[in-house]
N, C-alpha and C positions, 0 to 999 in steps of 0.2 A: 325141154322140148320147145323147138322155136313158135312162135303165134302162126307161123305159115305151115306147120306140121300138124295142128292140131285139130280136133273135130270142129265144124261149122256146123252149131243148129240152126234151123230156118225157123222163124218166125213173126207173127204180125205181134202189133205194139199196139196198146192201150193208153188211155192217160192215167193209167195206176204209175204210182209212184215206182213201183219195181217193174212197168211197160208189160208182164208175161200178167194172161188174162184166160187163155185159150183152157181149158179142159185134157184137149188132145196133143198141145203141145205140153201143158204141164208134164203129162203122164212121161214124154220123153225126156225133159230137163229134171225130173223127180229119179228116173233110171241113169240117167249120167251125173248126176250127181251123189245119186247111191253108189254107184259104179268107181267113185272116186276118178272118172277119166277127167281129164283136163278140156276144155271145147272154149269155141266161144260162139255168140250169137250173130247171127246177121236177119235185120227183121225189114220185113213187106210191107209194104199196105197190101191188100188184098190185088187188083190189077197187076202187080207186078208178079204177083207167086206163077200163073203159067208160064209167062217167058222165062222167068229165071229157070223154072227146072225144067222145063226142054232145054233150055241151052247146059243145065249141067248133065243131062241126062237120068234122073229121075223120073220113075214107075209112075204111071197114073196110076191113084187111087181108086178109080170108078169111072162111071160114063157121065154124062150131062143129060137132060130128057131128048137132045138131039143124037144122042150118039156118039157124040163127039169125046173123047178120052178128058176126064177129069183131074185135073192136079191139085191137091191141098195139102198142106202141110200138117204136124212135123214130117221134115226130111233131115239126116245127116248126111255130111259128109265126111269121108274119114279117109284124109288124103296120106295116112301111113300103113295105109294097107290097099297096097294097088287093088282093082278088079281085074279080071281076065282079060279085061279090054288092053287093060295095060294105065287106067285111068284112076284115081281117087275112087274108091268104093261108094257107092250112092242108095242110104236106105231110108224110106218109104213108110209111114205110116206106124203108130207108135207101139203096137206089139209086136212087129218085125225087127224097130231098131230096140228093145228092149231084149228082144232073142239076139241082136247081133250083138249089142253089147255084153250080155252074159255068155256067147261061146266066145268073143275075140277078147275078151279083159275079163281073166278071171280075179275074184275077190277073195280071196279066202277071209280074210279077217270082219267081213260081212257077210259074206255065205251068198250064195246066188239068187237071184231074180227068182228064177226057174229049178229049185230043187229036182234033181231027178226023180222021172217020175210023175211031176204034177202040171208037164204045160199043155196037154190035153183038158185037166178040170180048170185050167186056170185059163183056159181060151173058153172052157163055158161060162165061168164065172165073168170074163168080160163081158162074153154079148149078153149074159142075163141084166148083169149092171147099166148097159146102156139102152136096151129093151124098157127095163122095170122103173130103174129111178132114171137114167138120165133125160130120157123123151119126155117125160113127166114135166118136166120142168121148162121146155121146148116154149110155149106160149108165152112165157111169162122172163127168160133168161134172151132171147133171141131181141126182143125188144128193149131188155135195157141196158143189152151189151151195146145196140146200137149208139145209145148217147155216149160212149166211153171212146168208141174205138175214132182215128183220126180223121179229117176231114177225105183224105186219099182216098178210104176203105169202105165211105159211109154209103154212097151209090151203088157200089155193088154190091155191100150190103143187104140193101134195101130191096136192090134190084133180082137177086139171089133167096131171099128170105120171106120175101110177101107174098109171092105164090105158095112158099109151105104152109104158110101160115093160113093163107085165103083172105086175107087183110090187112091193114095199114098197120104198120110198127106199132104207131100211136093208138092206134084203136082195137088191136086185137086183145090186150090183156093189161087196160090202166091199173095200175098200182091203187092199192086199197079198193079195186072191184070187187066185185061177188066171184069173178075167175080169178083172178089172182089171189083169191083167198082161199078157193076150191082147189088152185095146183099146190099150194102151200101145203094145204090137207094131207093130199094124196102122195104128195113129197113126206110128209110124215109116216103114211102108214107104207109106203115103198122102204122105206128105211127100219121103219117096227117088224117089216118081216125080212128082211135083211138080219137084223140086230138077231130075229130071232131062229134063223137059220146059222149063224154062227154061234151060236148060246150052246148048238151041238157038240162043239168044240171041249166046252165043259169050262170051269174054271179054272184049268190053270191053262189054257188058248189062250188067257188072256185075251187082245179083243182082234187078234190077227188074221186074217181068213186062212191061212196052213198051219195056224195054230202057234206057236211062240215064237215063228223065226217071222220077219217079215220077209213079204215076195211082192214080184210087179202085181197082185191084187191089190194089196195093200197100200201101192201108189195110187192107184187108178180111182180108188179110192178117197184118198188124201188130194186129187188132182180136181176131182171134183168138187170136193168141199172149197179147194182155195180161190177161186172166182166167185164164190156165194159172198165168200167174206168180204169180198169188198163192193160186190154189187149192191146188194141187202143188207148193210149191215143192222138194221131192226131186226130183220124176219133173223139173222145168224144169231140173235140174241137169244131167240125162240128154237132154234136149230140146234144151238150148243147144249141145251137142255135134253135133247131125245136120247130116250133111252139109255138115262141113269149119266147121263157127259161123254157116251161114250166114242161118238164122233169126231168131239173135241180134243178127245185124251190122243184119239187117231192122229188126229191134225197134229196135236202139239211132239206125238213119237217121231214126226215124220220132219217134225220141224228144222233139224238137223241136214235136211236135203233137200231145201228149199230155197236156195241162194239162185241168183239170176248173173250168170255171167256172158 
């Protein structure tokens, strides 16, 4: 398959050595790499990501507090499967292109994203996960993604994130504060009852949320964790510990689909 045939991930760039940082792009670059499709990357600073997807024609995500239609990424595009339009297929947001990718490439020899049957619990299980643990971490992950990502990206950044937050990058959650040590907390016991809601699983689930095959939870998962590791790498030391390694064990199953192309 030519480099002009193949999937384009959109994504922003970091100064991590392997540039993929995002949470929500991991989750997609974790599915296409599960997925064994072939892609390549093409990445933003943040200012560029709306013009780019109006002009390829790409879903907003959401609104903005004015109303105005929201575009964020991950976005594919999959220019070997026309859309009706007659255009390169263009999908949106990472449990959409995780559903596209498990109906238009099937796997057999990994089994699917989406076992029949489970993408109803496994659309609860995301929003619980970014409800429970991912927001959690919001105060204290928003700010020191800031020093990583590129000078492009940093302003709108700043400009985009300091009204969530209701203060300065720098001051809403210093590292070794009494907050940054209180979302660390609660990032533990979001995770102990996590740990302990798949414990229902039993022991031979092994540490999978559908139990011993892996599925897009178990990215989503592993998607999270992999921007801790490099943001924190103190507190991941303290991380890789919770609940018996078993996060770690996660990370390390997952390791396998973790390439950046």
């Amino acid at each position: 398959m030519s480099s002009d045939n193949i999937i384009t991930l959109y994504d922003v760039p970091s100064d991590f050595n392997c540039k993929a940082w995002s949470p929500n792009m991991w989750k997609a670059r974790y599915a296409l790499n599960y997925k064994g499709v072939p892609y390549k990357t093409v990445w933003l600073e943040y200012p560029e990501i709306e013009p780019t997807m109006r002009g390829i024609g790409a879903a907003p995500t959401g609104k903005k507090p004015d109303g105005s239609p929201l575009y964020t990424l991950p976005v594919i595009v999959d220019p070997s499967r026309p859309a009706t339009s007659g255009g390169p297929t263009v999908v949106s947001e990472s449990f959409l292109i995780a559903e596209y990718l498990d109906e238009t490439y099937p796997t057999p020899s990994t089994g699917a994203l989406f076992p029949p049957g489970t993408k109803a619990l496994q659309q609860l299980f995301y929003d619980h996960f970014f409800k429970n643990v991912l927001m959690v971490t919001l105060p204290m992950g928003l700010p020191e993604m800031f020093k990583h990502l590129n000078e492009g990206s940093r302003p709108y950044w700043r400009l985009t994130r300091e009204p969530m937050l209701g203060g300065k990058l720098e001051e809403v959650c210093p590292k070794g504060s009494e907050k940054w040590n209180g979302v660390w907390d609660e990032l533990e016991k979001a995770f102990g009852a996590l740990a302990a809601l798949l414990d229902k699983n039993g022991k031979e689930g092994n540490m999978l949320v559908m139990g011993t095959h892996p599925t897009f939870s178990d990215l989503v998962i592993a998607a999270f964790l992999e921007p801790h590791f490099h943001l924190c790498p103190e507190e991941w030391q303290r991380m890789r510990t919770w609940n018996g390694g078993r996060w770690e064990r996660l990370r390390d199953q997952c390791a396998k689909w973790r390439s950046v192309n």
